[in-house]
N, C-alpha and C positions, 0 to 999 in steps of 0.2 A: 624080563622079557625084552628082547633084537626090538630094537626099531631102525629102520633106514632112511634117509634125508638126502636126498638128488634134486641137482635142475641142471636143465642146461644150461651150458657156464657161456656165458655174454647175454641170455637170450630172457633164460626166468630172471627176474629180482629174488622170489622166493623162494624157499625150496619145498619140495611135493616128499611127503611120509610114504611107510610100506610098513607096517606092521608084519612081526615074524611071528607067529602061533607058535607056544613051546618053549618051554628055557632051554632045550639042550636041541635046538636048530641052529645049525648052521649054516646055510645056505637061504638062496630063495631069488626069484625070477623076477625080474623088472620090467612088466609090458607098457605099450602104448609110447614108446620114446620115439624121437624123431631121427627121423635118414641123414643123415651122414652129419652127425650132431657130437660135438663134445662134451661128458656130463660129469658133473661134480658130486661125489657123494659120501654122506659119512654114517657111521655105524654106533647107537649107543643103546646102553638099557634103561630099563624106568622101571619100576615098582609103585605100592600103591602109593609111597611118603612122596613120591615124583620123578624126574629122570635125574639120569648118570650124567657125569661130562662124555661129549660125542670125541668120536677119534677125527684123526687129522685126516683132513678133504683128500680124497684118490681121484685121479684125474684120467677118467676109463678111455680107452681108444675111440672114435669116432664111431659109429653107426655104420653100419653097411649102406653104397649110395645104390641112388634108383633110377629111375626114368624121374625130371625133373616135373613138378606142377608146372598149371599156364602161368603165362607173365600177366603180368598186372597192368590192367589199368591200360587199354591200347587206344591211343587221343589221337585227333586228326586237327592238329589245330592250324594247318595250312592246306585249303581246298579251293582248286582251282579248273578249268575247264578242262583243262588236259593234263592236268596232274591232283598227286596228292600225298604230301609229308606227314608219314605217321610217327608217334611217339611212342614209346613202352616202360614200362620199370620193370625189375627181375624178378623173378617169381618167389612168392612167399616161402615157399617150401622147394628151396633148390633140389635137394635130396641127393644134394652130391656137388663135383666141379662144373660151373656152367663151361661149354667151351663151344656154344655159338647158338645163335638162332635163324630161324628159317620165316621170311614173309614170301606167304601166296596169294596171288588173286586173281579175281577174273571177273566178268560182267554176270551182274546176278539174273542173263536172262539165257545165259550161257550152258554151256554144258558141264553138272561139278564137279570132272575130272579131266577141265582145261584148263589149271593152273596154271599162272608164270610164277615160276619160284626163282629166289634171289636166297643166297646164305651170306650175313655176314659175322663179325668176329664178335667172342664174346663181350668186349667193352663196350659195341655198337651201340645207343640208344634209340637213333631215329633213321627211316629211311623214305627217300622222295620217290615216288613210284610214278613216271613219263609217259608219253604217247597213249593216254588214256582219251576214251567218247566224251564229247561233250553233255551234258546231261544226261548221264547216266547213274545206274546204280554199281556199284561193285561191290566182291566180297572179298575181306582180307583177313588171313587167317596168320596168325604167331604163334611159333612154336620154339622151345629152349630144347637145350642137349647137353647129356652129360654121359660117362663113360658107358651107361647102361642103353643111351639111345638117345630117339627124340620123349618129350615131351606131349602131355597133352596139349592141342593148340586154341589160343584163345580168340573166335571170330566176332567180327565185326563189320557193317553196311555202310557205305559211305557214296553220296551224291555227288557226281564232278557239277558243281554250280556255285555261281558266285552271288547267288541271292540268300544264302543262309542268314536266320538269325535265331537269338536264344527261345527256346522254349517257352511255351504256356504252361503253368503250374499246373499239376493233377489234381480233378475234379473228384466232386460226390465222393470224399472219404468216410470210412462206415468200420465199424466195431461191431460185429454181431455178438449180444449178450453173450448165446450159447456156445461161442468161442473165446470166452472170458474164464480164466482160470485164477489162483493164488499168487502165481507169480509169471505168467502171460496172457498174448492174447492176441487176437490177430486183426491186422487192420487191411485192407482193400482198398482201394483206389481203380479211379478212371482216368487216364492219361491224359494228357494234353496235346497243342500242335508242338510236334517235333522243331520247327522253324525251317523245314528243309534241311533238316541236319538229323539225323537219327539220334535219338538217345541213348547215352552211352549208357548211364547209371540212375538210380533214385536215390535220396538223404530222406532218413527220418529222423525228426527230432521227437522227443518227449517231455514234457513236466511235469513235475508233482505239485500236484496241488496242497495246501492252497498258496505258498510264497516262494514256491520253488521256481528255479531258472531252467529255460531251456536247455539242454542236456541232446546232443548228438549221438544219436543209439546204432546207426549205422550209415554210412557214405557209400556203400557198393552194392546195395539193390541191384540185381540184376534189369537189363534195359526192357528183357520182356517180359518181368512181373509184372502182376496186377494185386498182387496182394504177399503180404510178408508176417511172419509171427514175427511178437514183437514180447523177448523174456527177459529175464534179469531182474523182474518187477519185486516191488515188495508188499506181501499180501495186506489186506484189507488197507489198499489205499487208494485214492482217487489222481489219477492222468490226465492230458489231455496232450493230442498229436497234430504233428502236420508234416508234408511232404514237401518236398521239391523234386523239379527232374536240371539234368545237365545233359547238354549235347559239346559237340567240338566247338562253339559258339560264345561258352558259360549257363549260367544257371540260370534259373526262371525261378519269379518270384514262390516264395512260399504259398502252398497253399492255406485255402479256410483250416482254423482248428475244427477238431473234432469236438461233441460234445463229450461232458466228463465223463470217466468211465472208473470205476471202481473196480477191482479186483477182491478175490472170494477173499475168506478167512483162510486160517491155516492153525495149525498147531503151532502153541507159545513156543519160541527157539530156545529157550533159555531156561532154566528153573529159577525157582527162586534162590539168593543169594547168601551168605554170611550164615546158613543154617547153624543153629547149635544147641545143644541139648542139655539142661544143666538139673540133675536134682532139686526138687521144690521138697517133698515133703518123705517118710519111707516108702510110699507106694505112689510116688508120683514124677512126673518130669516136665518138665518147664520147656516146650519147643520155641526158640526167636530164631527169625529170616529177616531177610529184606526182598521188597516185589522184586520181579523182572522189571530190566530198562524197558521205558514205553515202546522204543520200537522194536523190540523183538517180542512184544506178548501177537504180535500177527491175527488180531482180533477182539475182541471184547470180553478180557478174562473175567470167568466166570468163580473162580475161586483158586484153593490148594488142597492139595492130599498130602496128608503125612502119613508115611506106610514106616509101620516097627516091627520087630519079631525078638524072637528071645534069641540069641546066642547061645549056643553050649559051648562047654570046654573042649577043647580038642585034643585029642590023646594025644602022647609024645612030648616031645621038649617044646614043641610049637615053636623052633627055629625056621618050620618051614613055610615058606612065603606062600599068599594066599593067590590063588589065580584072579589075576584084575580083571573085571568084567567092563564091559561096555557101558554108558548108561542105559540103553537101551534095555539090554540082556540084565542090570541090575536090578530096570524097574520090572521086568517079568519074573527073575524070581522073587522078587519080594512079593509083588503083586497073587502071585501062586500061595507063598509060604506065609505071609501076614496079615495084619490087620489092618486096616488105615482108620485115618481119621481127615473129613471132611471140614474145611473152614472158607464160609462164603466171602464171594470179596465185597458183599457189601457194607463188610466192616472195616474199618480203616485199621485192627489191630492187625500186629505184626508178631506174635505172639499167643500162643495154645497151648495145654497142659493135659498130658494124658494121664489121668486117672487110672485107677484099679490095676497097678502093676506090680506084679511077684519081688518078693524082699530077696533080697539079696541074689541078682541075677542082673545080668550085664547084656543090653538091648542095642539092636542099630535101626536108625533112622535115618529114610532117607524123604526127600519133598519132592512135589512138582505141580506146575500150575498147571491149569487148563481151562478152557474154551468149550465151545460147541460144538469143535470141530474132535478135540483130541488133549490129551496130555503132553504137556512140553517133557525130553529130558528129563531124569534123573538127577536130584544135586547127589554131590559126594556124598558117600555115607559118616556116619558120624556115630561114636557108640558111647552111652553111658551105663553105667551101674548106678542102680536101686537096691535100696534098701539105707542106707545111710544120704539122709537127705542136709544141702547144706544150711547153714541159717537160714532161719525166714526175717530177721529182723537186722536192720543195722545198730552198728553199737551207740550208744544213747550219751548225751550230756557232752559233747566233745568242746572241749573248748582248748585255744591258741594263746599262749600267753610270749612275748616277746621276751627271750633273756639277753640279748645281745644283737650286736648290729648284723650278725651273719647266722643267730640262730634262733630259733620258736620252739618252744616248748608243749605239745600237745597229750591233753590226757583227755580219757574217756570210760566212761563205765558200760559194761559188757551188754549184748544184747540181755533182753529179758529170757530166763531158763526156759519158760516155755517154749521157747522160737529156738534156740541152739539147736536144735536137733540133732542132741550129739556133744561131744568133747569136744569145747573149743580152742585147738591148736596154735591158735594166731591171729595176728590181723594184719590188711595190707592196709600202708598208711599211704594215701593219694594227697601230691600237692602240687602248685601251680603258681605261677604270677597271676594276677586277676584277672592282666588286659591281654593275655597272649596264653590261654592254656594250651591251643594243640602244637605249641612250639616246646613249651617249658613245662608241660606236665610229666611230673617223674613218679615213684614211686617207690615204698620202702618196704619190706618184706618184715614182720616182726613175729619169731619164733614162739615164744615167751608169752602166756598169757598174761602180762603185765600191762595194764593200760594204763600207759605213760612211753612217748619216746620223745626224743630231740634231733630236731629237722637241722645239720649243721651245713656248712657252705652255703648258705643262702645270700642273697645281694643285696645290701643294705638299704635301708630306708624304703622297701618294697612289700606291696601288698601280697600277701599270699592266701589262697583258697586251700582248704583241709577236707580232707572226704576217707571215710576209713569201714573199710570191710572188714567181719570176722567170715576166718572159714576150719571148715573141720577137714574129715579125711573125705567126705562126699563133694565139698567142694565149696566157691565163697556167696559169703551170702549179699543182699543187696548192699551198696556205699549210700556213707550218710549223709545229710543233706550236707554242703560246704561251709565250712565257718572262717572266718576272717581273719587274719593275722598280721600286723604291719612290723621288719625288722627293726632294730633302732638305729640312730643316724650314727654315721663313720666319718669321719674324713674327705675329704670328696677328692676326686679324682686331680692329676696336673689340667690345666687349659689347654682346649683341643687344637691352639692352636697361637702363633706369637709376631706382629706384624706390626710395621713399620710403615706410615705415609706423610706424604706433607714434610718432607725435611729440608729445612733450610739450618744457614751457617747457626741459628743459635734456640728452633724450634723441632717437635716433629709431633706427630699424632702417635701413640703404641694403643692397638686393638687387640685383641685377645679373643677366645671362641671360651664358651661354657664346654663345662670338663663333659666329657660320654658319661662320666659316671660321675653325677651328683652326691651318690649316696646320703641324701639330704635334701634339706632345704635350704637353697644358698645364701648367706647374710649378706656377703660382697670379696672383695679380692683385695688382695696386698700385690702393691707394686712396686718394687725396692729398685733403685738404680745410681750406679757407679760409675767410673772413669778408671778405665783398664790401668791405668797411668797418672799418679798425682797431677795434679794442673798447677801449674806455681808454687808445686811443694806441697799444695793443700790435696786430699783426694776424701772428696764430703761424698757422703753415703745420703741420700735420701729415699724418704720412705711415705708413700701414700696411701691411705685407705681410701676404698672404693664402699660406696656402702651401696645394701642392695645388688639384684642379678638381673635390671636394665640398662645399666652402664656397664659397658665393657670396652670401654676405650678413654687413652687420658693424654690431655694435651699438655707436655712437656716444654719450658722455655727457657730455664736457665742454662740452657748446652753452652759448649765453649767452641767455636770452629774449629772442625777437624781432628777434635778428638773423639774417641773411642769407648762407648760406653757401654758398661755390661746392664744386661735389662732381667729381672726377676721375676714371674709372675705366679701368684699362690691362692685359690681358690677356697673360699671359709662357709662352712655350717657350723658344726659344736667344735670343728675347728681349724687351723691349716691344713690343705696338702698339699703333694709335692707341688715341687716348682717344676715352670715350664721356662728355660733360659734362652737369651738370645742377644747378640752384640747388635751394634749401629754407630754410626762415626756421621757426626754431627759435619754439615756441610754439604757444597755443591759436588756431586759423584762426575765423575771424568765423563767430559762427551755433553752436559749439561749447557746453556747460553751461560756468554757471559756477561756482564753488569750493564744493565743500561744507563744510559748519559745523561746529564745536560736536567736531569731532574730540577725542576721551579713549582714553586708554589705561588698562587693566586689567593688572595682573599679578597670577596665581597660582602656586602652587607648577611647574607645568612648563608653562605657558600664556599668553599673551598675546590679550589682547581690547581689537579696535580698535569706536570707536562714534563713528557722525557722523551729520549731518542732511543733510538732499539738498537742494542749493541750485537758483538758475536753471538748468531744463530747455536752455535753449538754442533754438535755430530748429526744431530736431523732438527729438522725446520723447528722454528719458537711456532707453541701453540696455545699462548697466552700467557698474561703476567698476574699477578700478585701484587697488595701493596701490603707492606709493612708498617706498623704507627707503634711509636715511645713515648707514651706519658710522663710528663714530667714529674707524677707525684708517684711511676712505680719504679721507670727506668728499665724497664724491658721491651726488649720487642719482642712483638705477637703481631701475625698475621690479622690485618685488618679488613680486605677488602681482595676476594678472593673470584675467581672464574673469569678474568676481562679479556675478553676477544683480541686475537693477536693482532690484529688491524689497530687497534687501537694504541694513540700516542698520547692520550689524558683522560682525566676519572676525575669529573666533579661530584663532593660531596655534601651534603648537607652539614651544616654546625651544628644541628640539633642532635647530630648522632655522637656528637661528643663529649665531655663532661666538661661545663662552662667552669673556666677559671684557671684552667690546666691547659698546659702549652703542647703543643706536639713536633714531632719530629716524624718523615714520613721519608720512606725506599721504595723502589719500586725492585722487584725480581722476576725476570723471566722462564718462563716454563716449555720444557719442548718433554717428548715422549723418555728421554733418563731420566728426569727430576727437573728441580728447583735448581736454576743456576746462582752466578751470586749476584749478590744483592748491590743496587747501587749508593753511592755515598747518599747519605743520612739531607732533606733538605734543614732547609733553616727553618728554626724553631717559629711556631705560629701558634697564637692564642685562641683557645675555643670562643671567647668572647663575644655575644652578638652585640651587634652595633645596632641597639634599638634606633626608630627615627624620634626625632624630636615629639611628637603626639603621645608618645610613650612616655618621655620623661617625669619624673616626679615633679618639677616645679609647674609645666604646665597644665599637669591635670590639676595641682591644687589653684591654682589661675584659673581656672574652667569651675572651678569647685566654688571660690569667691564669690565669681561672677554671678555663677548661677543663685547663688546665696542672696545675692541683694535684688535682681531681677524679680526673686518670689517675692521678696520684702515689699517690693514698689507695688506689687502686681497685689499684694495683700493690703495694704494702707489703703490704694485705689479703692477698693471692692469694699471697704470697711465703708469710707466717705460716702462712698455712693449710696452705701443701703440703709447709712443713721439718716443722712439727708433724707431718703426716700419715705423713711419710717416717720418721720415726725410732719411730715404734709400731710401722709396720711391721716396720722392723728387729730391734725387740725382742723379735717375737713369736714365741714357738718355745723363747727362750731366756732364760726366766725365772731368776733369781740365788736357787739355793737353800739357798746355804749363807748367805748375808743375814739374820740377823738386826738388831732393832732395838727400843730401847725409848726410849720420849720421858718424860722427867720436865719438871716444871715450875719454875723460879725462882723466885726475891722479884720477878725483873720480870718473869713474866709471860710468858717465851719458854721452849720448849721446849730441853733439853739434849741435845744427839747425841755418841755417842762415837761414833768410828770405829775397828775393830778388825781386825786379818787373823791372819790363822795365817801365812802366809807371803808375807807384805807388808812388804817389807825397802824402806826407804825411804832412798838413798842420799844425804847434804846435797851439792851442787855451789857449797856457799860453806865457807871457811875459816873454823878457829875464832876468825881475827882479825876476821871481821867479828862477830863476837858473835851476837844473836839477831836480826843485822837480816831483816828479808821481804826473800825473792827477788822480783825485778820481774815485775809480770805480763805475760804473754806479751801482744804485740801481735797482735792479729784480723788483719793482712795479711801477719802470717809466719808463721800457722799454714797448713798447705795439708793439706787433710785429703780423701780421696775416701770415697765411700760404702762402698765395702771398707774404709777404715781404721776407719771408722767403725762398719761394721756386726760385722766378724770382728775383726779387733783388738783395738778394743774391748771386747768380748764376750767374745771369745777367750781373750785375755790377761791380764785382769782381770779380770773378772766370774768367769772360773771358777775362782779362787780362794778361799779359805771367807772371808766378809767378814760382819762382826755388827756390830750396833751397839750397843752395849749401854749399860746405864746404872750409870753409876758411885755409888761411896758419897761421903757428903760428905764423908770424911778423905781420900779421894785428891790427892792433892796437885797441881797441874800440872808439878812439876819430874819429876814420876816419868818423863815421858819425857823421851828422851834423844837425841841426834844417832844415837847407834847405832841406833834403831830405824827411820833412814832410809838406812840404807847400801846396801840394798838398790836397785838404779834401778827404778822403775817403766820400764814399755816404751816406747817413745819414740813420740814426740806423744800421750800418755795424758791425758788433760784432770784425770784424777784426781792424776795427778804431780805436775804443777804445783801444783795447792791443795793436794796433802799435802805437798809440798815445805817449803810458807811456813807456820812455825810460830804466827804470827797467828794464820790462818787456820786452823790443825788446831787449839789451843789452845778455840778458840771453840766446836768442836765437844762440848767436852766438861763446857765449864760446865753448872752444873744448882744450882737453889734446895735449899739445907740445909733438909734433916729434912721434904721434902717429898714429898707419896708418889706414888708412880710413877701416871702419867695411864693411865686405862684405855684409852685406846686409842692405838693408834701412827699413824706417818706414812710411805709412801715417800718415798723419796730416790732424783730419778733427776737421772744427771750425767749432762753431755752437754756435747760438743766445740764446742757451738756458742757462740762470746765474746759473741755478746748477750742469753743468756740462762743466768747462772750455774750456776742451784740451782732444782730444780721440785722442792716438796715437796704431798703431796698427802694429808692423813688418810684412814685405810683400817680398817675392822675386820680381828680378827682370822681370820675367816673367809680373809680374802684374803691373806694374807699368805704 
């Protein structure tokens, strides 16, 4: 069936159809085109699979011309008392050559066939009209011409006065319900004050509610409407409006909106979608759509109709093509000749199944939504055959096994017999990458009822999804849920990429990109690098491994300046692949700074201070340096001290960043936008060494260590003294010795005389009379073991309270007067007084005294005590105290 395709060529963007009735028409009449217009048209056919290619555009003679429409849009935007400059544009619909226009006018209280007419040429836009009344009104009328005559003329009222100003917005705007249709409606207004200036035009705007933006629905109201339809709307949706007016002055504010107003229902514009019809069981068919887009159900869809009928054969070869219907005209005969079936939309399913259908007979269906108001459209028809229905069941047990890096192996056992419905022909096997199925989903067609195929070209080390239909000659039946499949790993791809930074005369950084195709799991990379050209005869090959796929770059040091190195890089899972190659020539690149001067080094106590001068800038400005350091235990340089501000002429650093004990040697190298220039000579070697202060040293901390050693010592003796002193007064106290008398005389030397006397102080000798008058040994301090009981009651106890004097002898007493007998007695055991009255030495001593010397007024106590580092405490005392 002719179809034809025309617009006019500059004017439409799209082009306008003409359906031809008939395959064997040839001809056919094209109305409504415009006056003296140029159109483009082309001619093709369609059937019901869709259209032909259209023929090459014909390019028809013009239109016959007419009396031209008014000109447009006539503005007075200079008014003055006795004059007035109008404006125009050309008229919409020339309808031919314009070849001039005509301005009349007169006083609007005049007579209206007193025109003063003026013509001028077609280019004219604007004309000044003179010797006009002051405050007056006038009428000015514009008219275009073309070979066929004048035009209709387009009038206009204009004030000679110089008080104009813009307009008042138009008031009380109003929508009357029952002027409210599906897709218009008409709005009203009350005008405003003109300003003295008559209004030319009205603007409407419109919005949709509820987010929608104002939208300009028309700018040329006529000046003496009062009310406008307002179409183009779309049904069942809510607006809201407002006006402005313009005079020769400008525009006046917008007016109030209107309140919202909603427009009626309408019939859904659209059917529903994707219809399709597929065999379910032998007397049954499976209907799936998709809704109409929301904004064309034009209402509140209330459900769908699906209408079938049976198809008969059609006698003949049935080469001959079916008359295409409308949907219109489709859904009436269906509607006449079929059945339907009803589906409410207040189910969300998308999907129906017509029961009770004749075997083996071949049905068409077609759908359509609808409303309250109507039925949308007809979808396309769509036909299947009943009686062989396809699987109801998908194929069962599927499972993916991986044989290789590029292929999976899937088998699967047949749906269950009951559900085949039919001879099962085949299966379609559906597969996919996991993370990207609607890119990479393909599919495989398997003749053979063999469940078993192999998915080959597949992308290594990638997940794949499995989904597999059985279908017979009715058609396929459901896909089974997906099952899992991962290839196995490959090789992995070259490095995506091969780069070079930071190059100086004997370093450089090479980075490298992860391959696009891993095919795996990356372990890490080989980086193999040469020297295009032996270096001294030697040309050494090294080789690094990278381990791991977060490093991807390696810093390089042993270069040689200005030679040329070839660089290798090879990316590893279960194992290499290819390589990704690329040269680099060790050194400063032409155009780079050159070396800076005068480099010195500083050292202080924990500090390092480098100092240089800035040599040749190079081909554009230095934009900072670099320092370079050579430890003396590796003998390389490596970049040490990177990013310094090009202002700067020294870089102090800490010694702690160094390794103590190792000397260094330090460069400096300048940087501008080529590269790394070169490097300055090498300074003079400096030890990381700190130069601790003296507080630090080893001999004074053991000097501080002594010290403190003996201070605790002193500070402990002290506290000892003080607290046995303290403890044995205590003890004393309560138990004053008062049978103790004592008197002190004095010598020829100068010492005082003690006797020591008891009443019942038998002191027994524990030496024989063969040792003669030797002294018993004195007791050793670490075999006496005395406790504060011994000391306190025993002591006291057992000695003390016996009558003890001291008294003072005459000078004839002899010392032999005593005798061993007066020690038979033992003192109490561990008695401290035992002991030294034991040793007749020592009791002897007691009782020397200076002849004929007279007895000292005053006396002494005498206190004994157990403790061996302190014998004898004598202490002078008046007699008061005694």
């Amino acid at each position: 069936m002719p179809q034809i395709l025309f617009r006019a060529k500059d004017l439409d963007p799209e082009p306008r159809s003409h359906t031809v009735r008939g395959n064997h028409t040839q001809s056919a009449l094209l109305a409504g085109l415009r006056k003296f217009v140029l159109y483009e048209l082309q001619v093709l056919a369609f059937t019901r699979i869709g259209n032909g290619v259209p023929s090459t555009p014909l390019i028809l003679e013009r239109t016959k011309d007419d009396a031209p429409g008014p000109p447009v849009r006539l503005v007075f935007p200079e008014v003055r008392l006795t004059s007035v400059r109008i404006v125009w544009q050309p008229p919409e619909e020339p309808n031919g050559i314009i070849l001039g226009y005509q301005i009349a006018y007169r006083l609007a209280s005049s007579s209206p066939h007193t025109f003063t007419t003026v013509e001028v040429g077609a280019t004219v836009r604007q004309f000044t009209a003179t010797d006009l009344a002051p405050e007056s009104a006038y009428i000015f009328r514009l008219s275009a011409k073309t070979r066929q005559g004048w035009g209709e003329p387009l009038e206009a009222t204009v004030i000679t006065t110089e008080k104009r100003e813009r307009p008042a917005p138009p008031r009380e705007l109003l929508v009357p319900q029952a002027e409210v249709t599906a897709r218009s409606l008409r709005l009203q207004w009350v005008p405003g004050s003109d300003g003295a200036s008559p209004i030319r035009y009205f603007t409407v705007q419109v919005r949709e509610l509820p987010r929608g933006e104002w939208q300009t629905y028309s700018s040329s109201i006529s000046h003496e409407a009062t009310a406008c339809i307002v179409d183009r709307l779309r049904p069942f949706t809510s607006y809201k409006l407002r006006l402005k007016a313009t005079n020769d002055i400008g525009d006046s504010d917008f007016s109030s909106e209107t309140e919202a107003v909603t427009t009626l229902q309408d019939v859904p514009g659209e059917p529903p979608g994707s219809v399709s019809a597929t065999p379910h069981t032998t007397s049954s068919v499976l209907i799936q759509w998709q809704p109409p887009r929301d904004e064309s159900l034009n209402g509140l869809l209330q459900g769908y109709r699906i209408y079938y009928r049976e198809l008969e054969y059609e006698a003949g070869s049935g080469t001959e093509a079916k008359t295409l219907k409308s949907p219109i005209a489709l859904r009436a005969e269906l509607t006449a000749q079929s059945s339907f079936k009803t589906v409410n939309s207040s189910s969300t399913s998308t999907m129906c199944e017509l029961t009770h259908l004749k075997k083996y007979r071949r049905y068409e269906v077609i759908m359509t939504a609808y409303n309250i108001i109507g039925e949308s459209p007809a979808s396309a028809p769509v036909e299947v055959f009943v009686g062989e229905a396809a699987p109801a069941m998908a194929p069962q047990n599927v499972q993916v096994t991986p044989l290789t890096a590029s292929q999976l192996e899937v088998t699967w056992d047949p749906p269950p017999p009951e559900s085949q419905n039919g001879n099962i022909q085949g299966y379609k096997i559906y597969y996919w990458e996991a993370d990207s199925q609607n890119d990479t989903e393909k599919m495989k067609v398997l003749f053979l009822p063999e469940p078993v195929v192999r998915l080959k070209n597949l992308t290594s080390h990638t997940e794949y999804l499995v989904s597999i239909s059985a279908f017979n000659a009715a058609g396929d039946g459901p896909r089974s849920d997906p099952r899992q499949g991962r290839t196995h790993q490959a090789a992995p791809g070259a490095p995506s990429f091969l780069a070079f930074s930071e190059i100086t005369s004997t370093t450089l950084n090479v980075s490298w990109g992860e391959p696009a195709a891993a095919n795996g799991i990356l372990q890490g990379y080989r980086v193999v690098y040469e020297p295009l050209a032996p270096v001294q005869g030697v040309s050494k090959v090294v080789t690094v491994e990278v381990r791991g796929n977060w490093q991807r770059w390696l810093k390089v040091r042993d270069l040689t300046k200005g030679v040329t190195y070839f660089f290798r890089v090879q990316a590893r899972t279960i194992t290499y692949g290819p390589e990704l190659q690329a040269n680099v020539t060790a050194g400063p690149a032409e155009g780079s700074p050159g070396s800076p001067r005068d480099v010195l080094v500083t050292k202080s106590a924990s500090e390092l201070t480098l100092q240089w001068t800035e040599g040749h800038s190079g081909d554009t400005p230095t934009t900072g340096y670099i320092i370079e350091a050579r430890p003396s235990d590796e003998g390389l340089w490596d970049m040490f001290v990177k990013d310094i501000p090009r202002s700067a002429t020294s870089y102090t650093l800490s010694l702690d960043k160094l390794r103590q004990g190792v000397t260094y040697e330090f460069r400096v190298v300048a940087v501008n936008e080529v590269g790394y220039g070169e490097p300055s000579s090498p300074s003079t070697a400096v030890s990381a060494q700190v130069e601790a202060p003296f507080y630090e040293e080893w001999w004074f901390l053991l000097v501080m260590a002594l010290s403190s050693l003996i201070v605790i010592l002193l500070v402990v003796f002290a506290l000892v003294l003080h607290g046995q002193n303290k403890k044995y007064k205590n003890c004393s106290t309560g138990k004053g010795i008062s049978t103790m008398e004592e008197s002190v005389t004095r010598d020829n030397g100068g010492f005082a005389a003690l006797e020591l006397s008891s009443r019942h102080l038998n002191v027994k000798s524990t030496f024989s009379k063969k040792n003669g008058t030797r002294s018993p040994p004195r007791p050793s301090p670490g075999g006496l073991h005395y406790s504060d009981e011994d000391i306190c009651n025993k002591y006291n106890g057992a000695v003390l309270t016996e009558s003890v004097s001291l008294k003072e002898k005459s000078a004839d007493a002899s010392e032999s007067e005593a005798t061993d007998s007066d020690y038979e007695d033992a003192l109490p055991k561990h008695s401290f007084v035992n002991h030294y009255m034991s040793d007749p030495t020592y009791y002897n001593s007691w009782k020397r005294r200076a002849q004929g010397r007279a007895p000292a007024p005053h006396s002494v106590a005498i206190l004994l005590t157990s403790n061996p580092s302190a014998y004898l405490s004598v202490a002078p005392h008046g007699p008061a105290s005694r």
